[in-house]
C-alpha positions as CSV (number, residue, x, y, z in Angstrom):
1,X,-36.5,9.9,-51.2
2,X,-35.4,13.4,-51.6
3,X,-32.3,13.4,-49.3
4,X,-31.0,16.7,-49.7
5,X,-34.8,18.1,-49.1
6,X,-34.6,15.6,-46.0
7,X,-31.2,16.7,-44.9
8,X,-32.2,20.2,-45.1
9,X,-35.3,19.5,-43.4
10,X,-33.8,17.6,-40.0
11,X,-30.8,20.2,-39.9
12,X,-32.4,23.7,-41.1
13,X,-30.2,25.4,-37.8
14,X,-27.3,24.1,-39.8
15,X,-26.0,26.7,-42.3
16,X,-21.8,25.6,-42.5
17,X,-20.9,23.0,-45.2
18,X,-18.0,20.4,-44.6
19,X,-15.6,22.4,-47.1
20,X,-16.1,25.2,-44.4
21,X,-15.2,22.9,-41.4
22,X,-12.2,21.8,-43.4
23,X,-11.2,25.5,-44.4
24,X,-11.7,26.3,-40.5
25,X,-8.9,23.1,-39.6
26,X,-6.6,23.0,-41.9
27,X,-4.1,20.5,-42.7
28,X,-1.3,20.4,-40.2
29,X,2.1,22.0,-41.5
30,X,4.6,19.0,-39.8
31,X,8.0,17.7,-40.7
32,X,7.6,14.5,-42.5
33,X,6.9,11.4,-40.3
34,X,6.1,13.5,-37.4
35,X,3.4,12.0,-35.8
36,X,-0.1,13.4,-33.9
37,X,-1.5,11.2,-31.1
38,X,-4.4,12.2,-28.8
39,X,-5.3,10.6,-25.4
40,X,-9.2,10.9,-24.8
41,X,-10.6,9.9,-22.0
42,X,-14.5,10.3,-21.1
43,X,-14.9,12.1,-17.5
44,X,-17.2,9.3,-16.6
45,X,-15.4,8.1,-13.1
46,X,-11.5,7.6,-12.4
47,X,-8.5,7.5,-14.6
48,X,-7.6,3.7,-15.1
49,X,-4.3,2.6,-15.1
50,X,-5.0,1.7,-18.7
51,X,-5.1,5.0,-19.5
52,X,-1.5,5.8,-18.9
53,X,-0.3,2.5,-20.7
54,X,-2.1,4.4,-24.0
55,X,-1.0,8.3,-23.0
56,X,2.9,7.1,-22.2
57,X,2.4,5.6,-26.0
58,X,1.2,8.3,-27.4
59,X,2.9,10.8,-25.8
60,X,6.5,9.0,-27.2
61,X,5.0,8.3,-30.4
62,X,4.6,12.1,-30.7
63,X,7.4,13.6,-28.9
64,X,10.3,11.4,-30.4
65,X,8.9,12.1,-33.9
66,X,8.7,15.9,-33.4
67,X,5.1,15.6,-33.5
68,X,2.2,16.9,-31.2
69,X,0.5,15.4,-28.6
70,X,-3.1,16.6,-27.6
71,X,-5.7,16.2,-25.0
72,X,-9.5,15.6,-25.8
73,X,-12.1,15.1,-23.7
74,X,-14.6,13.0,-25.0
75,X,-17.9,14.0,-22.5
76,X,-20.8,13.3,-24.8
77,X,-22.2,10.9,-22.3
78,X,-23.8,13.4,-20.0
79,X,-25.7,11.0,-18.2
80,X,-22.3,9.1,-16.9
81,X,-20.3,12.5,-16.7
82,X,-18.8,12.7,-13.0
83,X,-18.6,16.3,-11.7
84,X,-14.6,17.3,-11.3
85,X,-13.4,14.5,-13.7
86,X,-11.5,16.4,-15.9
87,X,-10.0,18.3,-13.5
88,X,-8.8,15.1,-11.8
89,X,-7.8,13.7,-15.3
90,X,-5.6,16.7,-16.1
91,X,-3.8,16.7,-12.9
92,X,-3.0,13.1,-12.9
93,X,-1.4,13.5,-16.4
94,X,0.7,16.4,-15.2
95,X,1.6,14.2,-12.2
96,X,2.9,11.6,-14.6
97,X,4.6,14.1,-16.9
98,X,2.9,13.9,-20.0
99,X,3.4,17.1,-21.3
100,X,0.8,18.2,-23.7
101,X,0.9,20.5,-26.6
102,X,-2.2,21.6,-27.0
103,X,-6.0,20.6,-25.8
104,X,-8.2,21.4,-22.6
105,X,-6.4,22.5,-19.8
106,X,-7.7,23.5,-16.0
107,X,-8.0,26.8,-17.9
108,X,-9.3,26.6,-20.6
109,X,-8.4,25.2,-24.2
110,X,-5.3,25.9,-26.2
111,X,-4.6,25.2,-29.6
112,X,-5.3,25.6,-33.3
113,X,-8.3,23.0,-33.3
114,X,-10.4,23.2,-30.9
115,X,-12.6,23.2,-28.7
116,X,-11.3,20.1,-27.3
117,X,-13.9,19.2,-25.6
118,X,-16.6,16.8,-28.1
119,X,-19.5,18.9,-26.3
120,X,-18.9,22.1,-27.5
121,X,-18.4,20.4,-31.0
122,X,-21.9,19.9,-31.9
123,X,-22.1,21.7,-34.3
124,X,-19.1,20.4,-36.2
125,X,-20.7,16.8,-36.2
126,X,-24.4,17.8,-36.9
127,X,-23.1,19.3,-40.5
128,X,-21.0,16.4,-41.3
129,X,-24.2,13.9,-40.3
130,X,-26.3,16.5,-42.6
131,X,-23.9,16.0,-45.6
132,X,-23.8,12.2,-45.1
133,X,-27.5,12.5,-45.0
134,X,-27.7,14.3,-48.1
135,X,-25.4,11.4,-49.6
136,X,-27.8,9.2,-48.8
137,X,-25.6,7.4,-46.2
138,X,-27.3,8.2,-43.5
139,X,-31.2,8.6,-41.8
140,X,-34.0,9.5,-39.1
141,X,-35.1,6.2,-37.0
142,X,-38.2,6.7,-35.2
143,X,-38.0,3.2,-33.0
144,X,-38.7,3.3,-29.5
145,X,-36.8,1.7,-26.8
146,X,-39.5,-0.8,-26.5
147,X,-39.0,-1.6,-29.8
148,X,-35.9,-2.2,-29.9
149,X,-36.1,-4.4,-26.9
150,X,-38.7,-6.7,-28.9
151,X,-36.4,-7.1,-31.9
152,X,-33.6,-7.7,-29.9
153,X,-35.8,-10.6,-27.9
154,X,-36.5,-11.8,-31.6
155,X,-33.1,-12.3,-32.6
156,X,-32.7,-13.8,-29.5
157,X,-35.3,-16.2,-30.0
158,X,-34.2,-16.7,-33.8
159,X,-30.6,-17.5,-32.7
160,X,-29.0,-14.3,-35.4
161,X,-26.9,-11.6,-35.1
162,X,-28.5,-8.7,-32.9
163,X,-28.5,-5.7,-34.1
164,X,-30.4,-2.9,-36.3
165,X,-29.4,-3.9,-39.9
166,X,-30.5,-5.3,-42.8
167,X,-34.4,-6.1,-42.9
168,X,-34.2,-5.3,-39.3
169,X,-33.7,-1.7,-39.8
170,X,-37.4,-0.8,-40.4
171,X,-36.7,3.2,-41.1
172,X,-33.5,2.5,-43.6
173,X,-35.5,2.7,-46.8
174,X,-38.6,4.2,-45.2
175,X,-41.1,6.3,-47.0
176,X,-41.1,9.7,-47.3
177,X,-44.1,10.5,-46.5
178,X,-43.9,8.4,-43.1
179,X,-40.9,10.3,-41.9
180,X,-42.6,13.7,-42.8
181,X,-45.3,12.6,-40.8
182,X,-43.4,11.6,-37.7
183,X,-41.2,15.0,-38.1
184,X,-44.2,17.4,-38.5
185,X,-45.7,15.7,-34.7
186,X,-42.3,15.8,-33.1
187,X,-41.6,12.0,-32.5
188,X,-37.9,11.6,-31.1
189,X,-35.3,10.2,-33.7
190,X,-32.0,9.3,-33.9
191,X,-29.6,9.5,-36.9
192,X,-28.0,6.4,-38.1
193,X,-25.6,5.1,-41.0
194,X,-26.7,3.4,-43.6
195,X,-23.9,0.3,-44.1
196,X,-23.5,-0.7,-46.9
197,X,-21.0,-3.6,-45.5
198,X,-21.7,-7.1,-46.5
199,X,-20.2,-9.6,-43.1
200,X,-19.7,-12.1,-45.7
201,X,-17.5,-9.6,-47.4
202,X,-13.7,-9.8,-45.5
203,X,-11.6,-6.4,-44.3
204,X,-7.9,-6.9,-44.6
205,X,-6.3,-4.4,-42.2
206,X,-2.9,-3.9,-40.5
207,X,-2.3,-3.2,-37.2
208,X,0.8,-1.1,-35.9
209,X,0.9,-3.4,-32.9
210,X,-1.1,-7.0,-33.9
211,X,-0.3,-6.6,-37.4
212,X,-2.3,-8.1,-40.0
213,X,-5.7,-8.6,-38.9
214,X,-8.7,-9.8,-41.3
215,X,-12.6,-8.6,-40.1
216,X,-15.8,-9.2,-41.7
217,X,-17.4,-6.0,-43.1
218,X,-19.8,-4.2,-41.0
219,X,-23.6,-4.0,-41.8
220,X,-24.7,-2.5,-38.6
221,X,-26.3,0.9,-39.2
222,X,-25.6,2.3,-35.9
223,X,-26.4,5.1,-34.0
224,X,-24.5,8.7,-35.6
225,X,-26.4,11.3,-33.3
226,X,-28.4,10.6,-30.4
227,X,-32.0,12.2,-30.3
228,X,-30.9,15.2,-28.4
229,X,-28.3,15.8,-31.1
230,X,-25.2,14.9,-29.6
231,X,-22.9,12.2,-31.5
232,X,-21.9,8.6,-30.5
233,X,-18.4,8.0,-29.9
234,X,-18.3,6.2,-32.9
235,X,-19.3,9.2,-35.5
236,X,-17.3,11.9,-33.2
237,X,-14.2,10.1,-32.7
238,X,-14.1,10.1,-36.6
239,X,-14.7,13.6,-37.0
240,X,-12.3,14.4,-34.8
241,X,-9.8,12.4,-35.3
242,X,-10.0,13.8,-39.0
243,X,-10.0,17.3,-38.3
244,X,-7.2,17.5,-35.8
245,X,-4.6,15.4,-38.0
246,X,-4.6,12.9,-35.6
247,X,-1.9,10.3,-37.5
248,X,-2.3,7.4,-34.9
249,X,-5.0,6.4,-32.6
250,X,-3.6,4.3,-29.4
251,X,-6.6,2.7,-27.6
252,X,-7.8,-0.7,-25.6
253,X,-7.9,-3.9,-27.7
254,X,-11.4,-3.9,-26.8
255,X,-12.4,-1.6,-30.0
256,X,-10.9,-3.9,-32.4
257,X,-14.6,-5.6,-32.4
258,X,-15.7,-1.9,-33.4
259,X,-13.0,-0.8,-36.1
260,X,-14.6,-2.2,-39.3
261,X,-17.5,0.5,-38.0
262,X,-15.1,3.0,-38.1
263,X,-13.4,2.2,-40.6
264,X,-16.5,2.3,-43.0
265,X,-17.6,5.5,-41.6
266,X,-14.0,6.8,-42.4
267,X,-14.9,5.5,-46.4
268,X,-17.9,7.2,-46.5
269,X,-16.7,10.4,-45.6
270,X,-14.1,10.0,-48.1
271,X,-10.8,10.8,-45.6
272,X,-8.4,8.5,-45.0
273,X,-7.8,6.7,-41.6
274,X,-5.4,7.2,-39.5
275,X,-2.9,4.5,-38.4
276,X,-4.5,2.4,-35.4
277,X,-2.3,0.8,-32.6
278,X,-4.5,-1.2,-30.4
279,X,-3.0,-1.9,-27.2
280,X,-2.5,-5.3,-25.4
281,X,-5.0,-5.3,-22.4
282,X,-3.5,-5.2,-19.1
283,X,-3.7,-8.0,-16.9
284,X,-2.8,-9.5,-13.8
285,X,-2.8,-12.9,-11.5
286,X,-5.7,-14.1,-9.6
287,X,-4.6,-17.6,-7.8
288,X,-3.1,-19.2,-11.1
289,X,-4.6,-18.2,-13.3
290,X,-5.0,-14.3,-15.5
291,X,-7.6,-11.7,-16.3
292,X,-8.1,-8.4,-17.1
293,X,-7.6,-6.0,-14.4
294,X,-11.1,-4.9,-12.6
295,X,-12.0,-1.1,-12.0
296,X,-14.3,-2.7,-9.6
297,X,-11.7,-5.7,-8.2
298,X,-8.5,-4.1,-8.1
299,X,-7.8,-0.6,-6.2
300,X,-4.6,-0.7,-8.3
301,X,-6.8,-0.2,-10.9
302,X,-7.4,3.5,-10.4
303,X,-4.6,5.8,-10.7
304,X,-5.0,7.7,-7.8
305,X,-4.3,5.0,-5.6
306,X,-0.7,4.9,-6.5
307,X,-1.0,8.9,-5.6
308,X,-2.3,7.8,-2.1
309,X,0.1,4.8,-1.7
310,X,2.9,7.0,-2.5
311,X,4.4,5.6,-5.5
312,X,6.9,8.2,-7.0
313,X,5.2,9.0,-10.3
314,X,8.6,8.3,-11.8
315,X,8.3,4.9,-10.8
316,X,4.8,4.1,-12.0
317,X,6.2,5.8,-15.6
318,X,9.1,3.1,-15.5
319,X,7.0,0.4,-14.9
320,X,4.6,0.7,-17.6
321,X,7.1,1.2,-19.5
322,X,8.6,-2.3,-19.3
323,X,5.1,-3.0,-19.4
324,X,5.3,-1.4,-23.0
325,X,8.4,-2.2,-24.7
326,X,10.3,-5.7,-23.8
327,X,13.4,-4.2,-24.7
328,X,13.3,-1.3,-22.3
329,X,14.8,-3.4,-19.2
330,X,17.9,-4.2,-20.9
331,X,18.0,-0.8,-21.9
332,X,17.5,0.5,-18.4
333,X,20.5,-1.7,-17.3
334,X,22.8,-0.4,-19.8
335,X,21.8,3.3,-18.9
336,X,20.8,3.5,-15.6
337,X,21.4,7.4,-15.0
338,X,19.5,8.2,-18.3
339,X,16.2,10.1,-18.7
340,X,13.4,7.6,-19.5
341,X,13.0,9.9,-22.6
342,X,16.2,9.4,-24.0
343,X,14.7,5.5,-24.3
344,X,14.1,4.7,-28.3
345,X,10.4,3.5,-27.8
346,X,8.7,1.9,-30.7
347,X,5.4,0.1,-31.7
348,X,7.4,-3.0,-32.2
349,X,8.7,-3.9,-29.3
350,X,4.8,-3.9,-27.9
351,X,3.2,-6.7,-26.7
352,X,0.8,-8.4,-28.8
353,X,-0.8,-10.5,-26.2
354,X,-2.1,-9.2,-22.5
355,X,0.5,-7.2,-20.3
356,X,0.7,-8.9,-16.8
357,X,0.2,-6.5,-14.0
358,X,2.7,-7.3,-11.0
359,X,2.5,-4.9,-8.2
360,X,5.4,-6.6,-6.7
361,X,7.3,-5.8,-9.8
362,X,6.3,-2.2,-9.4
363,X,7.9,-2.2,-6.3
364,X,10.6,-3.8,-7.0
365,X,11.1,-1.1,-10.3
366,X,10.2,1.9,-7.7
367,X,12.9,0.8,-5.3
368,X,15.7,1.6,-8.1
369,X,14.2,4.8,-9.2
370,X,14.3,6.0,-5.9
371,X,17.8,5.1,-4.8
372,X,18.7,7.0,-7.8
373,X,17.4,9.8,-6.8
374,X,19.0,12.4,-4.7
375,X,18.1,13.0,-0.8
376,X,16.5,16.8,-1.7
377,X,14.5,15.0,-4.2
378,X,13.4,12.3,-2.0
379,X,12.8,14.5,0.9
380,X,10.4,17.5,-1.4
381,X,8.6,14.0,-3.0
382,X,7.9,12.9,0.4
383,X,7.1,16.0,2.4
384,X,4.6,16.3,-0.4
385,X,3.0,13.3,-0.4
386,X,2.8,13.4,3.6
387,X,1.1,16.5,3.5
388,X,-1.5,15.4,1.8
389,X,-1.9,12.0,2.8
390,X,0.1,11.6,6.4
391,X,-0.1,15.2,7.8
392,X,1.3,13.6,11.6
393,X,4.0,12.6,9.5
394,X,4.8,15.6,7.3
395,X,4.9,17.4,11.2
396,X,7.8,15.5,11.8
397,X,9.6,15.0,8.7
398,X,9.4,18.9,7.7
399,X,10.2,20.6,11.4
400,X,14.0,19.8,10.5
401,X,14.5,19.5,7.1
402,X,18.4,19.5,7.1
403,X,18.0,16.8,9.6
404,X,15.4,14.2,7.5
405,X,17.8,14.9,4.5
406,X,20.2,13.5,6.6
407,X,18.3,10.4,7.5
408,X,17.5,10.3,3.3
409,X,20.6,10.2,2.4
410,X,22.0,7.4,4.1
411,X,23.8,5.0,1.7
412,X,22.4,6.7,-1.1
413,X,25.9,8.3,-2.6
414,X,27.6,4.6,-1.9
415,X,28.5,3.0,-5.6
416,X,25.3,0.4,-4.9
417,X,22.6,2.4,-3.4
418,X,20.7,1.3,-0.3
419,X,17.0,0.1,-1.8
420,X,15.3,0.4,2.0
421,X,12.1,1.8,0.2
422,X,10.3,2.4,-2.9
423,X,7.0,3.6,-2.1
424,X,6.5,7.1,0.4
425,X,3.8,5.1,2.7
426,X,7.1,3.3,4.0
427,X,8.7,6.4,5.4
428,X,7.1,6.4,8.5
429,X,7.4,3.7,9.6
430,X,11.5,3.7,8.0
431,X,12.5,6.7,9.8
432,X,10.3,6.3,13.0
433,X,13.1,5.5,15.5
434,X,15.3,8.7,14.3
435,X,12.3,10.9,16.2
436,X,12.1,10.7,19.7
437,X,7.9,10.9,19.2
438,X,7.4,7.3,17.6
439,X,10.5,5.9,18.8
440,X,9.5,2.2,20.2
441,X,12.3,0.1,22.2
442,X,12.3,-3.6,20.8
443,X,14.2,-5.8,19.2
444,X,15.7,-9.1,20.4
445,X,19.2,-9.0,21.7
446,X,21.6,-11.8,19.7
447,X,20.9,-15.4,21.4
448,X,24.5,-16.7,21.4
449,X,25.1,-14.0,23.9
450,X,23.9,-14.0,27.6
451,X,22.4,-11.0,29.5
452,X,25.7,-9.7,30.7
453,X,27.2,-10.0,28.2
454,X,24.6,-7.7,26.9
455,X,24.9,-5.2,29.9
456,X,28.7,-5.7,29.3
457,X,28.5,-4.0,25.9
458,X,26.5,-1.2,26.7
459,X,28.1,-0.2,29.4
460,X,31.5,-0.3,27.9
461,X,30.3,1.5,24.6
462,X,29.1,4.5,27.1
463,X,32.7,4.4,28.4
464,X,34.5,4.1,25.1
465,X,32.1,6.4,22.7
466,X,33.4,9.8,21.3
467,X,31.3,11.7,19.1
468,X,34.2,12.7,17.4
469,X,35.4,9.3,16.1
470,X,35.6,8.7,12.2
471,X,34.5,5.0,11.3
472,X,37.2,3.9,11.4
473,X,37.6,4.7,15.2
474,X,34.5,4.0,15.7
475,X,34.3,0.1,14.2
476,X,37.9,-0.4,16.6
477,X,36.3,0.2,19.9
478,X,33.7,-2.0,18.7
479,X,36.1,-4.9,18.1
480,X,37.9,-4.2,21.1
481,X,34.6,-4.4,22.9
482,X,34.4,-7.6,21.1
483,X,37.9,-9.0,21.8
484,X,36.9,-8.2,26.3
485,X,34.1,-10.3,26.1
486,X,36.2,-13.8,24.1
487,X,34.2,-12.5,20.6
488,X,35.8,-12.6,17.1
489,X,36.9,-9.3,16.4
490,X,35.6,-9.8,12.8
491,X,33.5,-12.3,10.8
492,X,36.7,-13.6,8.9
493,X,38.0,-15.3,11.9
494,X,35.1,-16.6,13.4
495,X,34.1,-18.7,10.0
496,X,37.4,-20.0,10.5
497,X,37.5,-21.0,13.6
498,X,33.7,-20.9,15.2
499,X,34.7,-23.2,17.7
500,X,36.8,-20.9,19.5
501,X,34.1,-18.1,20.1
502,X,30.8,-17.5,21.2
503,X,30.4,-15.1,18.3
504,X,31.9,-11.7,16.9
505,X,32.2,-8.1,16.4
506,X,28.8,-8.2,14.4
507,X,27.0,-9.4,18.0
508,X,28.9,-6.3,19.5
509,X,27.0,-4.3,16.7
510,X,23.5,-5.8,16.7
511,X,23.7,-5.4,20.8
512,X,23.7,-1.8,19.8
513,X,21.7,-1.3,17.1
514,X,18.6,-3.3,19.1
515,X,19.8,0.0,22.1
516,X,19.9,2.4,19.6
517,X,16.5,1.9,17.0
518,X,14.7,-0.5,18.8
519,X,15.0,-2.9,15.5
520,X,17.3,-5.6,14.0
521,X,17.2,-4.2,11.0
522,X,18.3,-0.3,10.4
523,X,20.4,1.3,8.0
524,X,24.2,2.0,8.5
525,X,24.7,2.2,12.6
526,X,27.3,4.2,12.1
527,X,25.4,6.7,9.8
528,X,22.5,6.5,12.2
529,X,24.6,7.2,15.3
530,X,26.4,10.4,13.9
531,X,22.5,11.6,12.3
532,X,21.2,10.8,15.9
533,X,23.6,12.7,17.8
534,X,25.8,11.8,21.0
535,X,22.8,13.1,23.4
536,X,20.3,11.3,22.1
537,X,22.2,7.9,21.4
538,X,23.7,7.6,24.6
539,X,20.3,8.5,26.3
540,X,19.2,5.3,24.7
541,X,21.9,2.9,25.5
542,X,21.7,4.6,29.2
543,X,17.6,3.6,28.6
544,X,18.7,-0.1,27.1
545,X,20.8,-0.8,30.1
């Protein structure tokens, strides 16, 4: 067959060679071992968590090499494309500060090599798919879905490999004349590889994260451009990856089963690979035993739950990073007021197996960003979460700002900060007693004491209490109080003689703090007294009593 008559035949709207498309991207100007990564989602439903496990990756891999980090959106499935998904994508990766240097934007593209979006690249991959058709590497295929669905019942039935390949790839060496014939009525096609792999033949190929891997050859001649034109993501991703300099491709372990496709597609276009890192897939407990972590299982899944949860996006970043590198906790301990950035990530220290998911670990890890955080930082994270997602909430929380910082801030400048809450959803319900609105009396009153003895303490606090009183002052009336009613004035003594009491100065305290938030367990009663003020505390100890 006359392949460059064919080629020119099946692409006469294409007029650009590939020497053009190379002269229109050059060869990135870098300093040596800097390194280009890409995250690429398709827009074909929500972000999944997986996708920041491969953007964090990327975006150090880049950034710590002085490289560049770019965005691509990969929407040549328009069937599956979700209106607003890019939009939602891009937002999301601001949230979780992964700074990009170039790529689509919510205005538009920016950047050296675009477009950046695969759809508005057609043209790019149709002259590539002409040249490898011209080499002979690549033809029309006239089959039908219903034919494809019979051979594939055959192989079935034959118990072989499925697939369209070998003597099963009816239009591979087709004649000439046939194809003309189906052309010149207009019978849909598709453009497909020719392989010339052998699966008896082995690929030897290293990993930046598994490491040495061996694969059998592929002889699949699959599917370059789909019959309205527009490439697979196994042709594009090549193409692009190419053009843009891309150095190292992060993605799922799930493509390993595809590389020696890509790889041979890479060889016949005669460019080199890039370097590909293929990521542990992330897991997590079900009863006792693991699997992968369900879009349609697992909320957790989606990464605009942990917006609507109110997870700090600081938080969710530190996680997946210990998710990422298994030295980064030790690090974390040794440098607990650092930057994540200033971490030294690297491909090594990835996990080779699958990542457990822990939520409780995540909570855990989101409890020690946020005590290190400052009050104002807490309080603009929160009031902004809140409006969004608890506007009764935000009412309350942002008609006194001065005063909620206050209520922030308690025991967070101690040397060990207080870790009351990792996650904004708690708020409400952490702070609800400081506001007179969702205020709730409760609280159980300690047993060892009787019911006057209960009354005795209230009433004598409301005698004894001055707003003015350091801690100091404050903590002596109590033990006082304590010392009237035959209590311990401190813990000390009663452990050394319990006997001799009915209980101590921390009784005196807990009567209080039930009068005071309604709870057993609040922050610093102190802290909470002076926040509260001397009107509104003694209106509830007069309420108590």
């Amino acid at each position: 067959m006359d392949t460059a008559a064919l080629a020119a035949l099946l692409f006469s709207h294409i007029t650009a060679s590939p020497a053009d498309m190379e002269a229109r991207f050059p060869r990135r100007t870098l300093p040596d071992g800097a390194r280009v990564t890409r995250i690429a989602p398709s827009p074909t439903g929500f972000l999944h968590i997986g996708a920041l496990f491969s953007a964090l990756t990327d975006e150090r891999l880049a950034h710590l090499s002085g490289g560049v980090f770019y965005l691509r959106i990969e929407d040549t499935d328009r069937k599956r494309e979700v209106p607003g998904a890019v939009e939602a994508y891009i937002r999301n990766f601001d949230r979780y500060g992964l700074t990009f240097d170039e790529g689509v934007t919510i205005d538009g593209d920016t950047g050296s090599y675009g477009p950046y979006r695969q759809s508005q690249r057609t043209e790019i991959y149709q002259t590539f798919a002409k040249w490898l058709v011209e080499q002979g590497r690549a033809y029309p295929c006239f089959c039908t879905e219903d034919e494809l669905n019979a051979m594939r019942e055959q192989q079935e039935t034959e118990k072989i490999t499925p697939g369209y390949y070998g003597t099963w790839a009816v239009w591979r060496d087709a004649d000439e004349t046939a194809v003309r014939e189906k052309l010149a009525v207009g019978v849909p096609y598709v453009i497909r590889f020719k392989s010339l792999g052998d699966p008896e033949r082995r690929i030897k190929f290293t990993d930046q994260i598994k490491g040495a891997l061996e694969f059998p050859e592929n002889d699949q001649d699959i599917v370059l451009l789909k019959s309205d034109g527009i490439p697979t993501y196994h042709f594009a991703h090549v193409v692009d990856d190419h053009l843009m300099g891309t150095t190292h491709v992060v993605r799922g372990e799930e493509w390993l089963a595809s590389l020696p496709v890509h790889l041979e597609i890479f060889r016949a276009m005669g460019w080199k690979p890039p370097k590909f890192c293929h990521t542990a897939t992330i897991m997590k407990l079900d009863g006792s035993s693991k699997r992968k972590i369900s879009k349609r299982k697992d909320p957790e899944a989606d990464l605009e739950w942990y917006s609507r949860e109110g997870y700090p996006p600081e938080s969710v970043r530190e996680y997946v990073m210990t998710l990422l590198n298994s030295n980064f906790e030790d690090w974390r301990r040794d440098h607990a007021a650092e930057d994540l950035t200033a971490f030294p990530f690297s491909l090594n220290k990835m996990s080779v197996s699958g990542a457990l998911f822990d939520l409780q670990k995540l909570a855990d890890v989101s409890k020690n960003v946020v005590c290190r955080m400052s009050a104002a930082q807490v309080y603009q994270s929160a009031a902004a979460w809140a409006k969004e997602y608890s506007p009764d909430f935000h009412a309350l929380l942002t008609r006194d700002p001065a005063y909620s910082t206050a209520i922030l801030n308690i025991g967070r400048e101690d040397p060990k900060p207080r870790r009351d809450y990792g996650v904004w959803s708690e708020l409400p319900a952490y702070m609800s007693f400081f506001f007179d609105e969702t205020f709730t009396p409760g609280g159980e009153y300690p047993a060892n004491l009787t019911a006057d003895d209960h009354r005795a303490i209230l009433t004598r606090f409301l005698e004894t209490y001055c707003a003015d009183d350091d801690v100091n002052a404050w903590f002596d009336k109590l033990k006082a109080i304590a010392a009237e009613l035959g209590l311990a004035p401190d813990t000390k003594t009663f452990r050394k003689n319990p006997g001799a009491y009915r209980g101590h100065v921390g009784d005196v305290s807990m009567v209080l703090r039930v009068a005071v938030t309604g709870r057993n367990n609040a922050p610093d009663l102190y802290s909470v007294m002076r926040i509260l003020g001397a009107e509104r505390t003694l209106a509830r100890v007069r309420a108590a009593l």
